[in-house]
C-alpha positions in Angstrom: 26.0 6.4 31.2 28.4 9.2 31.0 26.4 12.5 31.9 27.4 16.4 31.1 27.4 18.1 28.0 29.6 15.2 26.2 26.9 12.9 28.1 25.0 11.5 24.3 28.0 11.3 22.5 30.0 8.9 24.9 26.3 6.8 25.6 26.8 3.5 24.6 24.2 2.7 22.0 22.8 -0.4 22.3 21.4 -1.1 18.4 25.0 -0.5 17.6 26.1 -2.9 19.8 23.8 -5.3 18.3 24.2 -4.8 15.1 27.9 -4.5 14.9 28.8 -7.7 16.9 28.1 -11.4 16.9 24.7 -11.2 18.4 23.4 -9.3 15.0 23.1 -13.6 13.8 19.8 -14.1 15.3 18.6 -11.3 14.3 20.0 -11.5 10.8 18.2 -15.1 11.1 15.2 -14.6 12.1 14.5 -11.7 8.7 15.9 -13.8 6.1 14.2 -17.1 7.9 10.8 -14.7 7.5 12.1 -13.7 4.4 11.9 -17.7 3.0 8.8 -18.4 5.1 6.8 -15.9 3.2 8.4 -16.7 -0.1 7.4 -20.3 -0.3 3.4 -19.3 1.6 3.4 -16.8 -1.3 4.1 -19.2 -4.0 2.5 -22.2 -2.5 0.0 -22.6 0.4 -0.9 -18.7 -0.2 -1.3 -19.0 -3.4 -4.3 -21.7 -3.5 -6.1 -20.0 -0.5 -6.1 -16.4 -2.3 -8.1 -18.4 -4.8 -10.9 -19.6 -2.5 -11.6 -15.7 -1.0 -14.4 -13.4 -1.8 -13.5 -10.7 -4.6 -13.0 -8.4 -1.9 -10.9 -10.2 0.4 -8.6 -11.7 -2.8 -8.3 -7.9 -3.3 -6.7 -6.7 -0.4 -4.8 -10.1 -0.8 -3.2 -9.4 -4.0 -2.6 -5.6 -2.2 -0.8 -6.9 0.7 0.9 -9.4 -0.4 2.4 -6.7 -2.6 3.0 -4.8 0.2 4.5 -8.4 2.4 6.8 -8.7 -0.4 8.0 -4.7 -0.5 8.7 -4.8 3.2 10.4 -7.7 3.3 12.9 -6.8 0.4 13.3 -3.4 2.3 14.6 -5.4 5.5 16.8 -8.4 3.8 18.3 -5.2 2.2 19.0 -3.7 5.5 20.0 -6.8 7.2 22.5 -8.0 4.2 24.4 -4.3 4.2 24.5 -4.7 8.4 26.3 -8.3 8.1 28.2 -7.0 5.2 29.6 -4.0 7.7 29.5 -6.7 10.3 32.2 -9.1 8.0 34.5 -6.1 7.4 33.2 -6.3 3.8 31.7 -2.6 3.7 32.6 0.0 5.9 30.3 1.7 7.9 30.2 4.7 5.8 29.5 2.8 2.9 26.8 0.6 4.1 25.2 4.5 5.3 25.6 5.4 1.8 23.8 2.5 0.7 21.4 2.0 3.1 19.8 5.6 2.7 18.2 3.8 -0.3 16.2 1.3 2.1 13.2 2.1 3.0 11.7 1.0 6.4 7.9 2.3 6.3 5.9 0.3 4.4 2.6 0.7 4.7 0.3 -2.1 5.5 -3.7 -2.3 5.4 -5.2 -1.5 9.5 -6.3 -4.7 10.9 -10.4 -3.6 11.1 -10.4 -2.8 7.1 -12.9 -5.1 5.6 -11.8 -8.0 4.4 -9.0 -8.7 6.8 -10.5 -11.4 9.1 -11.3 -13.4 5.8 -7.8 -13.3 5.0 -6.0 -16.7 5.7 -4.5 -17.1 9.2 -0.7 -17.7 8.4 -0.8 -14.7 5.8 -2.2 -12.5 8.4 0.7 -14.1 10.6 3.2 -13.5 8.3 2.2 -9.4 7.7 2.0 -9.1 11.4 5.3 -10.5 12.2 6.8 -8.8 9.0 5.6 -5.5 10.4 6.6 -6.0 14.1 10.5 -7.0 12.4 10.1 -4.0 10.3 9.3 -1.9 13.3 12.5 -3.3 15.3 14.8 -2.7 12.3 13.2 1.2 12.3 14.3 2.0 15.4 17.6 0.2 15.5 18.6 1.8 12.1 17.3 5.2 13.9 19.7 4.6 16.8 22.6 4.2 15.1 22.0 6.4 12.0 20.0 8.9 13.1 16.2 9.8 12.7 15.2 9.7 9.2 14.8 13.4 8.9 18.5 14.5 9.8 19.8 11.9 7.2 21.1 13.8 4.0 19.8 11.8 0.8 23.2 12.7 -1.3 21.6 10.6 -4.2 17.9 11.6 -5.8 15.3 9.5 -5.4 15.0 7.0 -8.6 11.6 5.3 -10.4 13.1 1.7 -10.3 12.8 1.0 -7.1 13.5 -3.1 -8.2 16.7 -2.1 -10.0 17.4 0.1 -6.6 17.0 -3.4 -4.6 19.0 -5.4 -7.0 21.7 -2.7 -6.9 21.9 -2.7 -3.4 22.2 -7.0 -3.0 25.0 -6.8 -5.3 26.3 -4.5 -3.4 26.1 -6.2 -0.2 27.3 -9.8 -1.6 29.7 -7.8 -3.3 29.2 -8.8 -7.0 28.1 -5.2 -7.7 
């Protein structure tokens, strides 16, 4: 590390590294693998547990897995405009354009609310690894963008936040 007054802008960021090179595939991998793995629980496995639970615990089923799906649309988002910069297919600056639309906090129920333990063990699997990824990707995207309160939103914030996510896959795949 270089140190001085130039010392943090000629520090080597690791995230960017990461991100920005061939070793963003296992990470890239192991979202979109998480991504499918909580698609199929959600429409198979998941679905005929949710209706053996109490009212309350199919509740904060139906709330989470809202919440699962959200956060894991937020980060195959993230991940497809990274490999997309990562391919040449974006540039940097336009995958920062697009990626100010991503949104990496989604909140998730506290493990001691009631109704939790009731929940099914691989869906309380899947929301924990979901939110430990999520976490990961926060702090990466903070590295090498910047904390989310220095970032300029250029574009006002919309009330379709699907047709947002749609827009931004296009994008990334580069149909849009």
């Amino acid at each position: 590390m270089i140190t001085g007054s130039t010392g943090s802008a000629n520090m080597v960021k690791l995230a960017e590294r990461r991100v920005f090179s061939h070793s963003f595939k296992p990470l890239y991998n192991e979202g979109m693998g998480l991504v499918e793995e909580a698609a199929e629980y959600l429409d198979g496995d998941g679905r005929l547990a949710a209706k053996e639970l109490p009212r309350a615990a199919a509740g904060l089923y139906a709330a989470e897995s809202m919440r699962l799906t959200t956060r894991l649309m937020q980060l195959a988002s993230w991940l497809l405009l990274q490999r997309a910069a990562n391919s040449g297919e974006m540039t940097r600056e336009q995958v920062a354009v697009e990626k100010a639309k991503v949104r990496l906090d989604t909140a998730s129920v506290n493990e001691d609310a009631p109704g939790w333990a009731e929940l099914p063990e691989a869906f309380r699997s899947l929301v924990r690894r979901s939110l430990r990824l999520e976490a990961l990707v926060r702090r990466m995207d903070e590295e090498i963008y910047g904390p989310e309160a220095e970032r300029a939103f250029e574009e006002p914030l919309t009330v379709n936040p699907v047709s947002d996510q749609i827009t931004l896959l296009q994008t990334a795949f580069g149909r849009g």
